[in-house]
Every structure is written in structure tokens, then in C-alpha cells.
C-alpha positions as CSV (number, residue, x, y, z in Angstrom):
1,X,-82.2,31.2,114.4
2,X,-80.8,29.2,117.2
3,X,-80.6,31.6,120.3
4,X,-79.6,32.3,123.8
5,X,-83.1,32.4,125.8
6,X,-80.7,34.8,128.4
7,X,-80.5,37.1,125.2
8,X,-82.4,40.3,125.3
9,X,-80.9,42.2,122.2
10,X,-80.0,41.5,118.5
11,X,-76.5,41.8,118.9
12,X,-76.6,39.0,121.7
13,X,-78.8,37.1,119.5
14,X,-76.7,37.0,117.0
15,X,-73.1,36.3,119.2
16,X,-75.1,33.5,119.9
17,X,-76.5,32.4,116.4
18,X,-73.5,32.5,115.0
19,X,-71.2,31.7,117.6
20,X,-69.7,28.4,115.9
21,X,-68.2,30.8,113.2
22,X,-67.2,34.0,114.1
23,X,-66.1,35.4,110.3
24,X,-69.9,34.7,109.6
25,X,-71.0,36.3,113.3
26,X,-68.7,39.2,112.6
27,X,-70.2,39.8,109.2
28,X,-74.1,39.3,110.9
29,X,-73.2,41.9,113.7
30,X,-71.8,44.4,110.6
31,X,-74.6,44.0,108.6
32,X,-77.2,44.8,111.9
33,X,-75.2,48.2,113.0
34,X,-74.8,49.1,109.3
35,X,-78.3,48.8,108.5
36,X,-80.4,47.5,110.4
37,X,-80.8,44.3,108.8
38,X,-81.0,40.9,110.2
39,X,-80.0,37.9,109.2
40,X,-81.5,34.5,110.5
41,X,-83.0,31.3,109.4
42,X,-86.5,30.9,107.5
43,X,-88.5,28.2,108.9
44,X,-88.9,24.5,107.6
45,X,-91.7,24.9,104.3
46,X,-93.1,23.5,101.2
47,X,-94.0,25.7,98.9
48,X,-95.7,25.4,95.7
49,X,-93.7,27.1,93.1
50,X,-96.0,27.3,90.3
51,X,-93.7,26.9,87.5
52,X,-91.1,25.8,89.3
53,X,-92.5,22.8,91.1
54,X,-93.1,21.5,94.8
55,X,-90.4,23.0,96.2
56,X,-89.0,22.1,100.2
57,X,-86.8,24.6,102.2
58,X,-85.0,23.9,105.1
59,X,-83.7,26.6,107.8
60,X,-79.7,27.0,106.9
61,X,-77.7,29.5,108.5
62,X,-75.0,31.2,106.5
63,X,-72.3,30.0,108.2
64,X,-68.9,28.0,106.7
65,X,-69.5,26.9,103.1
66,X,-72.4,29.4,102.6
67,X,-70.7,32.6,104.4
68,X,-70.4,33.8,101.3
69,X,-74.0,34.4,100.9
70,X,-73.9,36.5,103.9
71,X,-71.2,38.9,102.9
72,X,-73.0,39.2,99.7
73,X,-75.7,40.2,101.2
74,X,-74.0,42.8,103.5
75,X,-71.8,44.1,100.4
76,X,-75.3,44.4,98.6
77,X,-76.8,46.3,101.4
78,X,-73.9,48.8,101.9
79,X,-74.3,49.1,98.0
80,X,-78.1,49.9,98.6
81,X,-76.9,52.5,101.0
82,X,-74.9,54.1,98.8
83,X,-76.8,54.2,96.0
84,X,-79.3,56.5,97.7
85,X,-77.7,58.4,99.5
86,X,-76.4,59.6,96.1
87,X,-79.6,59.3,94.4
88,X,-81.5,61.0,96.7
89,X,-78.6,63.9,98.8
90,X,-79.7,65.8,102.2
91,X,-83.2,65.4,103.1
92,X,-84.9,63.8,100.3
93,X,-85.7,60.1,101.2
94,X,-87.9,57.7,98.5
95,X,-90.9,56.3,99.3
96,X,-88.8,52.8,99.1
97,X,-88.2,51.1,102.0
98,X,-84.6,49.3,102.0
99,X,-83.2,48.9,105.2
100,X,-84.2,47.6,108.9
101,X,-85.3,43.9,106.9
102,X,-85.4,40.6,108.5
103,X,-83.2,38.5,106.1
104,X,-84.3,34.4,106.6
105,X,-81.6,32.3,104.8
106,X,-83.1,28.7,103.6
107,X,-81.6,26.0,101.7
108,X,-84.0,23.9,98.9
109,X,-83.7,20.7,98.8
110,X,-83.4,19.1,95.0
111,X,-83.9,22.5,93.6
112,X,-82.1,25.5,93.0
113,X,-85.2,27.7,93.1
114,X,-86.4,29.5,94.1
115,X,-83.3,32.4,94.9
116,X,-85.4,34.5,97.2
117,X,-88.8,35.7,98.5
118,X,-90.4,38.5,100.4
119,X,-93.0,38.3,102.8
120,X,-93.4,41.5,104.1
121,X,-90.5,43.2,105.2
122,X,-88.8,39.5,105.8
123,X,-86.8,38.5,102.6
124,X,-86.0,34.4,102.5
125,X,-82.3,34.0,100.7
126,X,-81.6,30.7,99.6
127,X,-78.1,29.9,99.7
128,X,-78.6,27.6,96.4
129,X,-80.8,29.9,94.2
130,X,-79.6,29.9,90.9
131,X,-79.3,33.1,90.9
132,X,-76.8,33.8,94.2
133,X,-73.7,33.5,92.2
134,X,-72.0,36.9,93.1
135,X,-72.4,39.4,94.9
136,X,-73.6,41.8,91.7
137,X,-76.4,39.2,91.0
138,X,-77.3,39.0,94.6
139,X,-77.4,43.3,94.4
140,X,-80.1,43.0,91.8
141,X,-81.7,39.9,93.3
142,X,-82.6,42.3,96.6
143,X,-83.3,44.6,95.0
144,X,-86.5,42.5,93.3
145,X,-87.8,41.6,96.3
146,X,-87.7,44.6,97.9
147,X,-90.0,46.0,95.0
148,X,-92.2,43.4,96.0
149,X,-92.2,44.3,99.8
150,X,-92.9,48.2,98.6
151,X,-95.0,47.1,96.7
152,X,-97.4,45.3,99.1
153,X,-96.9,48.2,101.1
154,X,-98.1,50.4,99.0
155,X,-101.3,49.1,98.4
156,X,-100.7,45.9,95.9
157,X,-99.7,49.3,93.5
158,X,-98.0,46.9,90.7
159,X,-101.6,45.5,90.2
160,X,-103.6,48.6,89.7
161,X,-101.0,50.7,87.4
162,X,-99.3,48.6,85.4
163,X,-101.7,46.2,84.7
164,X,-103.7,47.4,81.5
165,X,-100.0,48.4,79.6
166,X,-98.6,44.7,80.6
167,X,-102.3,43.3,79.5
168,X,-101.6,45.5,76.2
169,X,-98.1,44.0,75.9
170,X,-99.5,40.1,75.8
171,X,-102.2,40.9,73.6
172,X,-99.7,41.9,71.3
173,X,-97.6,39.3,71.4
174,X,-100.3,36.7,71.4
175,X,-101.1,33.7,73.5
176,X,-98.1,31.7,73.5
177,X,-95.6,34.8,72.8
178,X,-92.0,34.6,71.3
179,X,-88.9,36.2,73.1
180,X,-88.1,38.1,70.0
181,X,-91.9,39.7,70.3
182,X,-91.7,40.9,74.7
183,X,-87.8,41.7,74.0
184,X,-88.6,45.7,73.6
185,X,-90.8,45.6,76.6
186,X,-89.1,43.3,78.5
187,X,-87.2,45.6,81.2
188,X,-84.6,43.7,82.6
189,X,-82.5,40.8,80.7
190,X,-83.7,37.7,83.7
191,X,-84.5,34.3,81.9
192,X,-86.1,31.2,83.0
193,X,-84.4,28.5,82.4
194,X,-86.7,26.7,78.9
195,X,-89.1,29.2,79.3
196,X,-89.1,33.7,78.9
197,X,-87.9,36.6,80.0
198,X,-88.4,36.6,84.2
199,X,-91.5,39.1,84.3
200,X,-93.3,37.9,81.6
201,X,-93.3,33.8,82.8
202,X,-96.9,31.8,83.5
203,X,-97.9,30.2,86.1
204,X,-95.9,32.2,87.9
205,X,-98.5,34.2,90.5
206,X,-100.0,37.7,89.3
207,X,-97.3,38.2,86.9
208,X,-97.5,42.1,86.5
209,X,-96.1,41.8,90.0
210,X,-92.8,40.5,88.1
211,X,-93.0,43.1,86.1
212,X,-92.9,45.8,88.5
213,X,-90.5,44.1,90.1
214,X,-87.8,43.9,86.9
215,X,-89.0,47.3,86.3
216,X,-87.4,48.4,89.2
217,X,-84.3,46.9,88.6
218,X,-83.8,48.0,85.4
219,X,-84.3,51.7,87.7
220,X,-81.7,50.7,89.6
221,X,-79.5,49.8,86.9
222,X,-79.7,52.9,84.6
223,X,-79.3,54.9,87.6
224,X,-76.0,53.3,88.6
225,X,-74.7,53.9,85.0
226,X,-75.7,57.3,85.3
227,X,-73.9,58.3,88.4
228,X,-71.2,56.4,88.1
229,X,-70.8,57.0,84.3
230,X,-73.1,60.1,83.4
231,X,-74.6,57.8,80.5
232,X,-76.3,54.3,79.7
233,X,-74.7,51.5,77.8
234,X,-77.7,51.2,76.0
235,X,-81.2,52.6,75.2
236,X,-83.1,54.0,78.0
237,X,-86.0,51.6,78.7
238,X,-88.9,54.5,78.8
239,X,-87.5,55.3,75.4
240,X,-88.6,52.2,73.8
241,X,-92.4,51.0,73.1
242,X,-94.9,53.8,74.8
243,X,-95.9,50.9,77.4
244,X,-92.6,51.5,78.4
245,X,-92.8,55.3,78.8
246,X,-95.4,55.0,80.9
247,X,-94.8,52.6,83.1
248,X,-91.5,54.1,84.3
249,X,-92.9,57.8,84.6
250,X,-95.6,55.6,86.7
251,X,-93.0,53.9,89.0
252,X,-90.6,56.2,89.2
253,X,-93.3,58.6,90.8
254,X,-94.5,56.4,92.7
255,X,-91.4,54.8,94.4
256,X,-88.8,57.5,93.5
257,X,-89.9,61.1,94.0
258,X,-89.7,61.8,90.3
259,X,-86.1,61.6,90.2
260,X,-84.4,60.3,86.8
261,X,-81.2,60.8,86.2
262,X,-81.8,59.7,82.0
263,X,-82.4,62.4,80.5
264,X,-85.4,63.0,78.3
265,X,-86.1,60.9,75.0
């Protein structure tokens, strides 16, 4: 983030980051005294994307023709905010950490992947993922990588417990497996582009990380329905296949006190 070296606090870093746009620096200075989130640049990188390639990002602030990205992501994070204060009323907090991030926006160069990463508790947003077309996509986008922060914080968990029921799930479907087999396990509806559903995709690091991660969306979807709605649309994920089962009573201890809204099978 271009800054001020007079500055000695976020708000005047961010006056001057953003100072060439002020909708954008008003939106940066909401999103900080809302939640505690920053948002900034990512640095110059090449990253090797497994599936998807060599892959270059440059630093790109969300200013002008990508302010949008920023006020998706500050709708998101007020949506975040709302969601658990709902979720979780008075004193009850999850053992999910999702505010107070360092938000790093990056633009690739000849690609439109990847949409974001976590390091940490530092999320890079690139303002031409594929998959930062709306503010709803962008919502369950964060939410992703935040499972993977929590996750990393809480000991590489993913690995550990959900492991043997996703090893179960590819045994079953086989070495090169169909979408019409991993469909009932699959927990959120995230495709690759020529290739699977999102947390089941090679070459694409420890996949059961993915998992975890579209396991928690698919929490934060069902819960959404149910307190805005008091039902799903559909059939409950944990009442599908037992690998489901367990693995959301196994996350949603783990991450979420217990608390389910769905009711039983």
C-alpha cells in the first residue's frame, strides 16, 4: 500500500492510500471502524498454481474500475457480522476467527485465477478471480478462506479429521472419479472450469483442505436459510452419505460450538 511515512495510524494510512479516490478511501475507512479489516495491496509474486498454471500477481489497489471489489468486500464483512451475531446471541463467540484481517488486493496477469488466498490471517483478493462477480459470490468466496486461516490456526485440523472419510469418499469413486459419483458428498456446488466439483480437484495442494473449506460454506449456507427462512431449499448435507454426517458433527464442533440450526435427520 502506498503510504504516508508521517502516518502513524490506519486511518491515516489509508487517507493516504487511497487519497486519489475518495468513494474507494471512504469505503477502506468504513470497512477498518466496522471491523477491523484492512484493505491494502499484496506484493508483486509468481505463484505456482498447481492446476491452474504459473500464475503472476501484481499489487492493485481497489480503487476506480475495481472499487467494486472493495465494497463487496465491506458488504460481505458486515454480512459476516451479522450472521453471527445472530448465530451465536450475547456471550457466545465461535472458535472462528472473522474479523481484524489484513485484506491484500492483487490483480493476475493472463489469468483469472486464482480469486483469493489466505496466508494467515492476510486474505489476497484478486480483483479478476473468476469468481468476484457479486457481492453474494464474494460472501462465500471469504468465507473459504477464512476456513483455511482457522484452520491453520487450529492446528492443520482439516488434515487430521476429515482425512480418512474424504480418503473413503475417493476410494469409492475410483481413480479418475465421475461428477455424478462425488455429487452426494460433494458439499458445496463450486466447479472447475473442465475439471470437478472445487474440493475434490488434483493437483490442487492437500485437497481435504478444500474440502473443509467447502464444508464450511455449505455451514454457512444452511445456516442463512435457516435464520432467514426457518428451513433449507434442499437436503441437509449431514443427511446425505454417513461421510457426510460425520464430518459436519466434526466441523461444526470444532469451529462452531455445536450449534446447528438443521434439525435432526
Amino acid at each position: 500500500m502506498p503510504v504516508a511515512t508521517a502516518c502513524a495510524d490506519i486511518e491515516c494510512l489509508l487517507e493516504s492510500a487511497y487519497r486519489a479516490d475518495p468513494e474507494a478511501r471512504e469505503l477502506a475507512l468504513a470497512l477498518w471502524r466496522e471491523t477491523g479489516n484492512v484493505a491494502g495491496v499484496g506484493a508483486e509474486e509468481v505463484l505456482d498454481g498447481g492446476f491452474r498454471g504459473v500464475i503472476q500477481l501484481v499489487p492493485q489497489l481497489p480503487v476506480k474500475r475495481y472499487r467494486k471489489h472493495l465494497s463487496w468486500l465491506r458488504e460481505s464483512s458486515r454480512a459476516l457480522d451479522h450472521f453471527f451475531s445472530a448465530l451465536f446471541p450475547g456471550d457466545v463467540r465461535p472458535s472462528f476467527r472473522f474479523r481484524a484481517l489484513e485484506f491484500r488486493f492483487v490483480r493476475s496477469v493472463n489469468k483469472h485465477r486464482p480469486s483469493a488466498y489466505a496466508l494467515g490471517w492476510a486474505v489476497s483478493y484478486n480483483v479478476l478471480g473468476s469468481l468476484n462477480v457479486s457481492e453474494k459470490s464474494v460472501r462465500e468466496t471469504l468465507f473459504h478462506e477464512l476456513f483455511h486461516a482457522n484452520d491453520e490456526a487450529h492446528g492443520n485440523w482439516s488434515s487430521a479429521a476429515l482425512r480418512a472419510d474424504y480418503e473413503v469418499i475417493l476410494r469409492k469413486c475410483g481413480p479418475h472419479p465421475s461428477v455424478s459419483c462425488l455429487t452426494p458428498y460433494a458439499p458445496n456446488d463450486t466447479m472447475v472450469r473442465g475439471g470437478t466439483f472445487y474440493a475434490f480437484q488434483p493437483n490442487n495442494g492437500d485437497t481435504v483442505h478444500e474440502y473443509g473449506a467447502e464444508l464450511a460454506v455449505r455451514y454457512f449456507k444452511e445456516q442463512s436459510e435457516m435464520l432467514a427462512a426457518g428451513k433449507l431449499t434442499r437436503r441437509a448435507f449431514k443427511c446425505g452419505p454417513a461421510e457426510n454426517g460425520r464430518a459436519w458433527q466434526a466441523l461444526v464442533g470444532e469451529f462452531f460450538r455445536g450449534r446447528d440450526l438443521v434439525p435432526p435427520c
